[in-house]
Biopython code that builds the backbone (N, CA, C, O; Angstrom):
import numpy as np
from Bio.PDB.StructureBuilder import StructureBuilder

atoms = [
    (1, "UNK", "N", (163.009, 72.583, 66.704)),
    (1, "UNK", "CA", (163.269, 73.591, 65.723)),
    (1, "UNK", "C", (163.320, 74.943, 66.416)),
    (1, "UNK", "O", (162.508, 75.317, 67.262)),
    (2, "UNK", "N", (164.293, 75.592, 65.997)),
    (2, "UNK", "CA", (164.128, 76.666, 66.864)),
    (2, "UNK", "C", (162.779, 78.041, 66.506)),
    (2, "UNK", "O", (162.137, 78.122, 65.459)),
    (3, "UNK", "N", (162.684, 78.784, 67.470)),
    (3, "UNK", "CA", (161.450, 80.202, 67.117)),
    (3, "UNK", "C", (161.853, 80.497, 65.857)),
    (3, "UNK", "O", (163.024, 80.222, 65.594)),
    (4, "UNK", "N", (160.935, 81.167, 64.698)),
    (4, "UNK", "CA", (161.544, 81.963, 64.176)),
    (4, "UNK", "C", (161.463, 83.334, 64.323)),
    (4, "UNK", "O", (160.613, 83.397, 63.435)),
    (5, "UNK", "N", (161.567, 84.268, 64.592)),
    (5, "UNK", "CA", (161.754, 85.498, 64.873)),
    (5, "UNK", "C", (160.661, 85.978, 64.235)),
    (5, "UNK", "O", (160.306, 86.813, 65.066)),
    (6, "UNK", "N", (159.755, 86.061, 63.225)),
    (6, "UNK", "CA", (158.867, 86.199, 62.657)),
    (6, "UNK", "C", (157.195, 85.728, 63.388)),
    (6, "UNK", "O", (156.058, 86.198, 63.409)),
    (7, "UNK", "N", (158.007, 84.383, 63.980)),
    (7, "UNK", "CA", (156.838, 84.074, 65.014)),
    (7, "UNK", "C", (157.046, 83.734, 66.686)),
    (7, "UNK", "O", (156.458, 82.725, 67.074)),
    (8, "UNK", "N", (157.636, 84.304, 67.443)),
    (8, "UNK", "CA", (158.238, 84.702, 68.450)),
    (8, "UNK", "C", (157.117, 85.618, 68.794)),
    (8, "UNK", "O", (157.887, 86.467, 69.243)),
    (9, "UNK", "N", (156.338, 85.981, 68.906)),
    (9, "UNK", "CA", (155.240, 86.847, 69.612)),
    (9, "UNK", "C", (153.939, 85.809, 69.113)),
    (9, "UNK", "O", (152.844, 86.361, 69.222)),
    (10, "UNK", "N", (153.915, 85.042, 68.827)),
    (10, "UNK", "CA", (152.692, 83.843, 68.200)),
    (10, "UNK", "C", (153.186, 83.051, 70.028)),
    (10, "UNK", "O", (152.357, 82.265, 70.488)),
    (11, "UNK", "N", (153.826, 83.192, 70.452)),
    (11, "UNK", "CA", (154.325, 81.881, 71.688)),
    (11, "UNK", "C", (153.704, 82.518, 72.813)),
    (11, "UNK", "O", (153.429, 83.707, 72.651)),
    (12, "UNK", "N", (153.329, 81.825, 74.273)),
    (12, "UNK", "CA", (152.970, 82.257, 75.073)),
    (12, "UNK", "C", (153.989, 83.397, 76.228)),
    (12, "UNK", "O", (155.180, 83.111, 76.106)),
    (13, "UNK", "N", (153.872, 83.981, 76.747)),
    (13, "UNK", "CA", (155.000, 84.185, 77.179)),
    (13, "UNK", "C", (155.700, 83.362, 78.265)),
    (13, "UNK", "O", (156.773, 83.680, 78.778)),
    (14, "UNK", "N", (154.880, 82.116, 78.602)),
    (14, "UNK", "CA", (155.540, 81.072, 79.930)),
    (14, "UNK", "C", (155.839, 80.100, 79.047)),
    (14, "UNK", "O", (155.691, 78.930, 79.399)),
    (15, "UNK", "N", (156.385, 80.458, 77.542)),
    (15, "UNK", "CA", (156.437, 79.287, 76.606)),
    (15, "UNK", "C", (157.916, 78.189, 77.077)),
    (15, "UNK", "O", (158.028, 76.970, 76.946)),
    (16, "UNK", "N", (159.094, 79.404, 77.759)),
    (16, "UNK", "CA", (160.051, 78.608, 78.375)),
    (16, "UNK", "C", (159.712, 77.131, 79.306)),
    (16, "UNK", "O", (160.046, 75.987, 78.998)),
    (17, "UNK", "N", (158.812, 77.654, 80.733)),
    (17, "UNK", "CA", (157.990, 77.353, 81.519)),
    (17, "UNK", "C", (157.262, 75.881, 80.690)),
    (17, "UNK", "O", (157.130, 74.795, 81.255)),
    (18, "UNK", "N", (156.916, 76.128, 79.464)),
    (18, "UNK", "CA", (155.927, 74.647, 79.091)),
    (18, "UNK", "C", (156.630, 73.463, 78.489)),
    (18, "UNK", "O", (156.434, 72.248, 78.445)),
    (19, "UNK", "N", (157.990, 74.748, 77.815)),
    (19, "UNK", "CA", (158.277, 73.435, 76.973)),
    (19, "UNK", "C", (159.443, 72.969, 78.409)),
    (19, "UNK", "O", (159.968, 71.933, 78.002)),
    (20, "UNK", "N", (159.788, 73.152, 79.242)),
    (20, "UNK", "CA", (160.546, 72.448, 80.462)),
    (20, "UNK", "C", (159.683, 71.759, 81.050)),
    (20, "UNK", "O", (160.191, 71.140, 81.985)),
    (21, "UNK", "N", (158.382, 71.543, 80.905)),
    (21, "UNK", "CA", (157.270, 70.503, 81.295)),
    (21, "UNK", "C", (157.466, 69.458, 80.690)),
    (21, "UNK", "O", (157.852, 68.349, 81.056)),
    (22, "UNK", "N", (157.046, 70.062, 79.299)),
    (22, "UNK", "CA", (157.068, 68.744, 77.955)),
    (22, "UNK", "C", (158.047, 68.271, 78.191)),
    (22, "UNK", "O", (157.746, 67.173, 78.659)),
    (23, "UNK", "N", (159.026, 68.359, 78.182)),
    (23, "UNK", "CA", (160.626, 67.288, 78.462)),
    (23, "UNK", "C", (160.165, 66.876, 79.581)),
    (23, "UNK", "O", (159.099, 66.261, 79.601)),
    (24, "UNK", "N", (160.686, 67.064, 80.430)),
    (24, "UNK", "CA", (160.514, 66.870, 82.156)),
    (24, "UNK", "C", (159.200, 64.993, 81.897)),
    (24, "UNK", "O", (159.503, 63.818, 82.104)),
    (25, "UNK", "N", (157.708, 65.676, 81.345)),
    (25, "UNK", "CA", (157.191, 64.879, 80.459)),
    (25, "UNK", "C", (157.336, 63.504, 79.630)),
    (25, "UNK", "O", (156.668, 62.474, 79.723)),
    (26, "UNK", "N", (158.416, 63.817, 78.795)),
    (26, "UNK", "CA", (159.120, 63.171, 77.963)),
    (26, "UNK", "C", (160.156, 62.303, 78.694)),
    (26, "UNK", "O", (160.507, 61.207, 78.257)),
    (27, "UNK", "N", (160.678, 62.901, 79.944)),
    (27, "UNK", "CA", (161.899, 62.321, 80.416)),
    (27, "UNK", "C", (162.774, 62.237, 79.805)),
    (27, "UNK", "O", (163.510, 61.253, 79.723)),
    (28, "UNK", "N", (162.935, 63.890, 78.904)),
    (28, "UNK", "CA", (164.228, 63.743, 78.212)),
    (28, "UNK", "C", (164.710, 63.059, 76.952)),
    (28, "UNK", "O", (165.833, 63.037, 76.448)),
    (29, "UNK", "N", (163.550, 62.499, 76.568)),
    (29, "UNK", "CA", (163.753, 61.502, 75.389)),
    (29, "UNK", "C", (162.338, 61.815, 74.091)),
    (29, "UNK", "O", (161.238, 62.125, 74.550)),
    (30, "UNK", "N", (162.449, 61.741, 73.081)),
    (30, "UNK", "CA", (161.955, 61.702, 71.795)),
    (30, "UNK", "C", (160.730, 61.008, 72.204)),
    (30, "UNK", "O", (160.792, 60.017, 72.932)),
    (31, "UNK", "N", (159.618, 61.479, 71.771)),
    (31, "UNK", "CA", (157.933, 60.831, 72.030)),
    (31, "UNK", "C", (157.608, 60.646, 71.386)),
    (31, "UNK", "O", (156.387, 60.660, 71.540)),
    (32, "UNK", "N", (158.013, 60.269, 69.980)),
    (32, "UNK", "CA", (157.514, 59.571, 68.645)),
    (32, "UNK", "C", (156.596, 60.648, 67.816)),
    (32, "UNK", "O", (156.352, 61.821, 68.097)),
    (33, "UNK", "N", (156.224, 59.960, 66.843)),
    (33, "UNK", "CA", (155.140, 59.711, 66.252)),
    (33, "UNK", "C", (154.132, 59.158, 65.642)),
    (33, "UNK", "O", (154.228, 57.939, 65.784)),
    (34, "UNK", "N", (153.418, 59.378, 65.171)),
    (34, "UNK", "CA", (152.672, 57.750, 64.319)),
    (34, "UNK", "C", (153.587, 57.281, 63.498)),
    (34, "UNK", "O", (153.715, 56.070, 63.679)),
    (35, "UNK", "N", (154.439, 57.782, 62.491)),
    (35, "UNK", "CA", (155.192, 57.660, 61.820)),
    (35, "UNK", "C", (156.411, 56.453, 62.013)),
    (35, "UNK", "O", (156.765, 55.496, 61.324)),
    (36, "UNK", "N", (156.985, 57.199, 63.716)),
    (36, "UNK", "CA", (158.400, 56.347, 64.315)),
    (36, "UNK", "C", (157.410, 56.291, 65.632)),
    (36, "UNK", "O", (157.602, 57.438, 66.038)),
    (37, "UNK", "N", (156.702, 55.854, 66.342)),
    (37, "UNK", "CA", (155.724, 55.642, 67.278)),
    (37, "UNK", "C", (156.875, 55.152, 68.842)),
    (37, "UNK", "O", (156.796, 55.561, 70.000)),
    (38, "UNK", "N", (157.884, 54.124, 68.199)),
    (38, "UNK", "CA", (158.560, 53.571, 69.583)),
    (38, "UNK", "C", (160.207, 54.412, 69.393)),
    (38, "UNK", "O", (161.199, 53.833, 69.834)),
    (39, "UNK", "N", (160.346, 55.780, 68.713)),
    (39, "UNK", "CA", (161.528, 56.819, 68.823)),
    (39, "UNK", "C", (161.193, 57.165, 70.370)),
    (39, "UNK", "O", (160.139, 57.482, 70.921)),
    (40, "UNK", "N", (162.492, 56.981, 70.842)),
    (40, "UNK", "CA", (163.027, 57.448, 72.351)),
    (40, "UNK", "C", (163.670, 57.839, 72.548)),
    (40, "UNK", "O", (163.844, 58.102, 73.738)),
    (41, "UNK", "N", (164.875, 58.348, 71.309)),
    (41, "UNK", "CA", (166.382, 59.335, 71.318)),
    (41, "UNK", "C", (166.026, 60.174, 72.638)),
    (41, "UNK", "O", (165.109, 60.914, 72.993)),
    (42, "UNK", "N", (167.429, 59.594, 73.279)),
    (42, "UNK", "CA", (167.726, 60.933, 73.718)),
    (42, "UNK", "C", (168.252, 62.102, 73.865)),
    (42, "UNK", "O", (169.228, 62.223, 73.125)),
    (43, "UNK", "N", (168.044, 63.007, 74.483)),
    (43, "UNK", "CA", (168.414, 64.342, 74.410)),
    (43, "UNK", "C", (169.729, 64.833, 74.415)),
    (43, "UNK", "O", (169.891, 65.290, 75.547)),
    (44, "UNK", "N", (170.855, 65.000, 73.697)),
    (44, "UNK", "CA", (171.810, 65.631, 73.507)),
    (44, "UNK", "C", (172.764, 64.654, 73.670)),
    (44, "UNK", "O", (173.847, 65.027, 74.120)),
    (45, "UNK", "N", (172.533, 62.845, 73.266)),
    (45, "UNK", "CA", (172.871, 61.554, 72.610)),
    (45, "UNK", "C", (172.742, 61.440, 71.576)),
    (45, "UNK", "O", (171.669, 61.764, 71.066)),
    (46, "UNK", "N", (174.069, 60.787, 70.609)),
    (46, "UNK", "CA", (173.863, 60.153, 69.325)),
    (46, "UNK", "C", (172.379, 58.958, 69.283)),
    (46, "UNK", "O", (172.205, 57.961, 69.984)),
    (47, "UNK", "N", (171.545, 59.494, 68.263)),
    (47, "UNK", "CA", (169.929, 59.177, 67.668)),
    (47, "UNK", "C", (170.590, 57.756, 67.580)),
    (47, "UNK", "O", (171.793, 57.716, 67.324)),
    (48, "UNK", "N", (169.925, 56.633, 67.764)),
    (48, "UNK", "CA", (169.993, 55.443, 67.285)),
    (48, "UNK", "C", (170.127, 55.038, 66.100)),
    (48, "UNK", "O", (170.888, 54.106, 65.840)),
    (49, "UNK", "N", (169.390, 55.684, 65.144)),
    (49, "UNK", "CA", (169.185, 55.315, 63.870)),
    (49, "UNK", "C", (169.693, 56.284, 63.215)),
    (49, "UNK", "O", (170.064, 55.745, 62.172)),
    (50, "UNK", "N", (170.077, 57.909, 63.123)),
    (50, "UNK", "CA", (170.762, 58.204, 62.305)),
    (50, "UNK", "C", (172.390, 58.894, 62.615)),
    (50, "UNK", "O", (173.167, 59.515, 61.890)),
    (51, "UNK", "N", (172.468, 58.353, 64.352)),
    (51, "UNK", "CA", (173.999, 58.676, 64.490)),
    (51, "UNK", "C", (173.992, 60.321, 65.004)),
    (51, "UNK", "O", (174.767, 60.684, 65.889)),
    (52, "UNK", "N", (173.160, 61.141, 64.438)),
    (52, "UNK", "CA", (173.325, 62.520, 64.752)),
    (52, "UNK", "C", (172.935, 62.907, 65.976)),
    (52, "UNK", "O", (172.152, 62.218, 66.629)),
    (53, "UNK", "N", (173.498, 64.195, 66.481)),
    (53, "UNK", "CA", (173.061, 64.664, 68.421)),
    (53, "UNK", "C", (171.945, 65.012, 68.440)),
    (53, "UNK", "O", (171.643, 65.992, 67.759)),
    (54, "UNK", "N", (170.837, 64.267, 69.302)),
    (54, "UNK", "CA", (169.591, 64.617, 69.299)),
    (54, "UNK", "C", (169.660, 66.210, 69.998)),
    (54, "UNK", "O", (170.341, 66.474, 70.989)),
    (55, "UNK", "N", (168.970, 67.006, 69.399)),
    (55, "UNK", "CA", (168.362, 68.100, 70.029)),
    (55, "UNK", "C", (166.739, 67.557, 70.080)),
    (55, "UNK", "O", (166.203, 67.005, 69.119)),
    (56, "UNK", "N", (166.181, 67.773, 71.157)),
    (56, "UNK", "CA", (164.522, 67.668, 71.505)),
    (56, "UNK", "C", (164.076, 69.284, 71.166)),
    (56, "UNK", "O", (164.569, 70.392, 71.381)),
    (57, "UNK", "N", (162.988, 68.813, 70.585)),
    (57, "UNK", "CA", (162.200, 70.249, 70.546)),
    (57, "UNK", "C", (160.938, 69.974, 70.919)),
    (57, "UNK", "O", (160.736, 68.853, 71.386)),
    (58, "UNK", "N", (159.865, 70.875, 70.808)),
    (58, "UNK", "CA", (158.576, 70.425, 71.197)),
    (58, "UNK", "C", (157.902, 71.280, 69.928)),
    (58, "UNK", "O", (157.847, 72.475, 69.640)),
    (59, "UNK", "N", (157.420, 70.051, 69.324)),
    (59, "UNK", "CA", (156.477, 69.982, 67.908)),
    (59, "UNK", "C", (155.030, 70.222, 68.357)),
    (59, "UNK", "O", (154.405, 69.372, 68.992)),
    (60, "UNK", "N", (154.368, 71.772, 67.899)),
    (60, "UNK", "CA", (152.749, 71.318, 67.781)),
    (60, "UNK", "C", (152.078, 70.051, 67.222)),
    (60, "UNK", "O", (152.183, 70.208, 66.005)),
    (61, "UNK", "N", (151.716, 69.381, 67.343)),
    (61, "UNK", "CA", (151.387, 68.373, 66.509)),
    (61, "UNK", "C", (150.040, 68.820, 65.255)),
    (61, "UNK", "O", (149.877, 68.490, 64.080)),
    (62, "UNK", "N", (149.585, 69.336, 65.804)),
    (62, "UNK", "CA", (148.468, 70.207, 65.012)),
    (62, "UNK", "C", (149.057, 71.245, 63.953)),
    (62, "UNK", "O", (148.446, 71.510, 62.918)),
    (63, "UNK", "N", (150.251, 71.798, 64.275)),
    (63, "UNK", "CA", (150.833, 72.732, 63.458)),
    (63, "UNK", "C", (150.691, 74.089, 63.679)),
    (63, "UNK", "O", (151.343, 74.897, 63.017)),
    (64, "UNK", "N", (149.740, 74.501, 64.721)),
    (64, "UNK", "CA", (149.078, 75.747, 65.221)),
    (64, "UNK", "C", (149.780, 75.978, 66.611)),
    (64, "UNK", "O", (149.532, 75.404, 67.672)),
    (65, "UNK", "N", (150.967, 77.218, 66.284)),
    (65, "UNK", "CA", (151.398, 77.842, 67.029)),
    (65, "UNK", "C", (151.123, 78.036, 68.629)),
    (65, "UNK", "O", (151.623, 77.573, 69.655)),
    (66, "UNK", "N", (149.942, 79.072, 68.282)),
    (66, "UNK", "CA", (148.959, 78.875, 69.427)),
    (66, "UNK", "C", (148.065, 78.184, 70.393)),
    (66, "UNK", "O", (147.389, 78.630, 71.320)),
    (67, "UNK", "N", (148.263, 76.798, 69.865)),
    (67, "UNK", "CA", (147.678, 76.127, 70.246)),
    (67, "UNK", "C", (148.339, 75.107, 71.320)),
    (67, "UNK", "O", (148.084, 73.919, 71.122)),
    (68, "UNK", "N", (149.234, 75.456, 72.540)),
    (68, "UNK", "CA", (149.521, 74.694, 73.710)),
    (68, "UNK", "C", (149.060, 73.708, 74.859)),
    (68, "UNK", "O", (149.584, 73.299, 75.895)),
    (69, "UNK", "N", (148.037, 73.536, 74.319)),
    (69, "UNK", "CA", (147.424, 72.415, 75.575)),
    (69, "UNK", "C", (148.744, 71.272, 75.261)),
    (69, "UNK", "O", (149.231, 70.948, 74.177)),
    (70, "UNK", "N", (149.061, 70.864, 76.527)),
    (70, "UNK", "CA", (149.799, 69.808, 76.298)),
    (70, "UNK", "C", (149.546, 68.319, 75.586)),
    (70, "UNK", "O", (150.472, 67.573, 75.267)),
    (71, "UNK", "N", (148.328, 68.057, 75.418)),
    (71, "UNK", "CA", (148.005, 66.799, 74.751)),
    (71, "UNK", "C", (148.114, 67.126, 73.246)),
    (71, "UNK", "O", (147.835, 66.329, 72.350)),
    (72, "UNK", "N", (148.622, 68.594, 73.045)),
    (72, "UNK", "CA", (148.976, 68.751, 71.501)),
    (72, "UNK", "C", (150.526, 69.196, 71.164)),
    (72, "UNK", "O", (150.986, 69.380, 70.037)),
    (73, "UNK", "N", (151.172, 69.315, 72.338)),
    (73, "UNK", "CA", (152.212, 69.424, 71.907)),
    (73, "UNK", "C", (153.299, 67.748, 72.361)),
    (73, "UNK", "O", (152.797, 66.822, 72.997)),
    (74, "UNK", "N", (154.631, 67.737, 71.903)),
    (74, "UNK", "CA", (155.353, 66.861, 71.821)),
    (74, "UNK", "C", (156.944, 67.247, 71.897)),
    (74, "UNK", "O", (157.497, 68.135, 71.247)),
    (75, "UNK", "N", (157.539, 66.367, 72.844)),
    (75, "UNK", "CA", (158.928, 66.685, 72.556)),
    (75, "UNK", "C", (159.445, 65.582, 71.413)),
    (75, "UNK", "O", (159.236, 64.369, 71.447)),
    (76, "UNK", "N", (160.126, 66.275, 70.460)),
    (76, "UNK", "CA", (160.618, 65.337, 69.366)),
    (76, "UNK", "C", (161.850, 65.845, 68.846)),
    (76, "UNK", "O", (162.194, 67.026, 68.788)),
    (77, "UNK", "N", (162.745, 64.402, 68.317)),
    (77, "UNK", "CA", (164.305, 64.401, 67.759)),
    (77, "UNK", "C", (163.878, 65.299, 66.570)),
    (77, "UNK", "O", (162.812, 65.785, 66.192)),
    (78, "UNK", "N", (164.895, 65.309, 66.231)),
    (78, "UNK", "CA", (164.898, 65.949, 64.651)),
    (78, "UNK", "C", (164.315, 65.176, 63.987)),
    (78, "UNK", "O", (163.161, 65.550, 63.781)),
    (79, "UNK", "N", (164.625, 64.026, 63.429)),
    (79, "UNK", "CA", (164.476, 63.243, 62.823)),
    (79, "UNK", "C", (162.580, 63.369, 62.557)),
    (79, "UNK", "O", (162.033, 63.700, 61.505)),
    (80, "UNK", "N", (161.979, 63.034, 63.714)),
    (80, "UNK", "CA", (160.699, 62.720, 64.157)),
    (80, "UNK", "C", (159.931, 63.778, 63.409)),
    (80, "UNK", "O", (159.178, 63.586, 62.455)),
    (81, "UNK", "N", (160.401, 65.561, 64.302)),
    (81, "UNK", "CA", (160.057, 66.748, 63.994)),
    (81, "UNK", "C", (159.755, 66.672, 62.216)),
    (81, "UNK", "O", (158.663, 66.515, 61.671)),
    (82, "UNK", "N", (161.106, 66.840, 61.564)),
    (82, "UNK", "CA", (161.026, 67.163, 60.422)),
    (82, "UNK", "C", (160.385, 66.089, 59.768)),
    (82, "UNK", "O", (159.695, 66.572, 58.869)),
    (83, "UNK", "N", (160.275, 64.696, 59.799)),
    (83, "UNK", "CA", (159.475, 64.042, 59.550)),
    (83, "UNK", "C", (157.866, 64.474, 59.518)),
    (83, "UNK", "O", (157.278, 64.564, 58.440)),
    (84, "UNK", "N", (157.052, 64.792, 61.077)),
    (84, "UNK", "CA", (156.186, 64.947, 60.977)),
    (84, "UNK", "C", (155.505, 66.202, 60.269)),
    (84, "UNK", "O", (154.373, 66.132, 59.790)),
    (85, "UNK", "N", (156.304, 67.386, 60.240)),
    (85, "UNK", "CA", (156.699, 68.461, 59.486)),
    (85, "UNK", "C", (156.728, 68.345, 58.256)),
    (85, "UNK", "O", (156.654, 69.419, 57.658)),
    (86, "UNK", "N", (156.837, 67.101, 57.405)),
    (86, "UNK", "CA", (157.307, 67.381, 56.435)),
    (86, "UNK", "C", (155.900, 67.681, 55.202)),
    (86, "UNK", "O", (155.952, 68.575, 54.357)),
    (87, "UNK", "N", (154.955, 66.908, 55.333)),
    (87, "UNK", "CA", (153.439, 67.186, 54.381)),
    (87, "UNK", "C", (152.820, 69.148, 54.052)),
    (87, "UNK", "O", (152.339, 69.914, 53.217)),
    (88, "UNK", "N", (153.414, 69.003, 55.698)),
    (88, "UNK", "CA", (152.729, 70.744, 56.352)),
    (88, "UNK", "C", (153.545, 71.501, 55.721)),
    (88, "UNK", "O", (153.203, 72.586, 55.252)),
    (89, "UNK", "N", (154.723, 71.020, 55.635)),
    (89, "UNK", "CA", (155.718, 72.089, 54.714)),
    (89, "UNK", "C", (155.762, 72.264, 53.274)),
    (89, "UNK", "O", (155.878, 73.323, 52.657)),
    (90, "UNK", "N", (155.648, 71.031, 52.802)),
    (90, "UNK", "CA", (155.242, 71.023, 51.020)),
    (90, "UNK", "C", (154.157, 72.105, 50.873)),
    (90, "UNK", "O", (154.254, 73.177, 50.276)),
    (91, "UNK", "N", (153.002, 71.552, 51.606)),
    (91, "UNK", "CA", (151.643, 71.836, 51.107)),
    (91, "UNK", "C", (151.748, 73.692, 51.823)),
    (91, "UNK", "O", (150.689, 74.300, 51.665)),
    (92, "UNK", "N", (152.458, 74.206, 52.265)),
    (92, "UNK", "CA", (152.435, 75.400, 53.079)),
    (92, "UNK", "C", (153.602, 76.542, 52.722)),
    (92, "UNK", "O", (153.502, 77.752, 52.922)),
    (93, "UNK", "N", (154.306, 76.099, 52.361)),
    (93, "UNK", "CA", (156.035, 76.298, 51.762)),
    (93, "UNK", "C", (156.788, 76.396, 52.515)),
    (93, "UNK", "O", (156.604, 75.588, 53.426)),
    (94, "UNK", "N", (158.108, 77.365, 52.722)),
    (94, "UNK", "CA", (158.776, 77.520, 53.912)),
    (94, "UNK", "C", (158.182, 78.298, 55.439)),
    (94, "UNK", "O", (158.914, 78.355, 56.427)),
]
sb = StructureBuilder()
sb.init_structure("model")
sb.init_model(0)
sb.init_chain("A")
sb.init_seg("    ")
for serial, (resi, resn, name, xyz) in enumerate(atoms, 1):
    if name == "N":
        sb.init_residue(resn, " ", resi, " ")
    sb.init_atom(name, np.array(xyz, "f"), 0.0, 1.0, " ", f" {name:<3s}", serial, name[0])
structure = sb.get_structure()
């Protein structure tokens, strides 16, 4: 998902620097979730299951911006992202 401009100063400033870890990490491919646990799309390939161009992003899993240790963040398809995204967003709004 991309920054939003609103929270673009919430990021570290070596945030480029981490999330080229997390992939690198990932090897380029989708790291699931509990949800889709064995998702492996890869990166800028038609998704297996819904046909569309994976973009990878790297999802807090916690939901907290600030919070970068790598055992909390994740590279994930869309699919995955907005999936795991999706409770945090009801209950939070846009």
């Amino acid at each position: 998902m991309p920054i939003k401009p609103e929270n673009k100063r919430r990021y570290p400033s070596d945030w480029k620097r981490i999330r080229a870890r997390i992939l690198d990490r990932a090897e380029n491919r989708c790291e699931g979730t509990p949800l889709f646990p064995e998702c492996r799309a890869t990166n800028k390939e038609p998704h297996p299951e819904t046909g569309s161009r994976v973009v990878l992003t790297i999802a807090h899993m916690d939901q907290v911006i600030e919070h970068n240790d790598d055992q909390n963040l994740r590279a994930l398809c869309q699919r995955c992202h907005l999936t795991w995204d999706a409770k945090w967003r009801r209950e939070h709004g846009k």
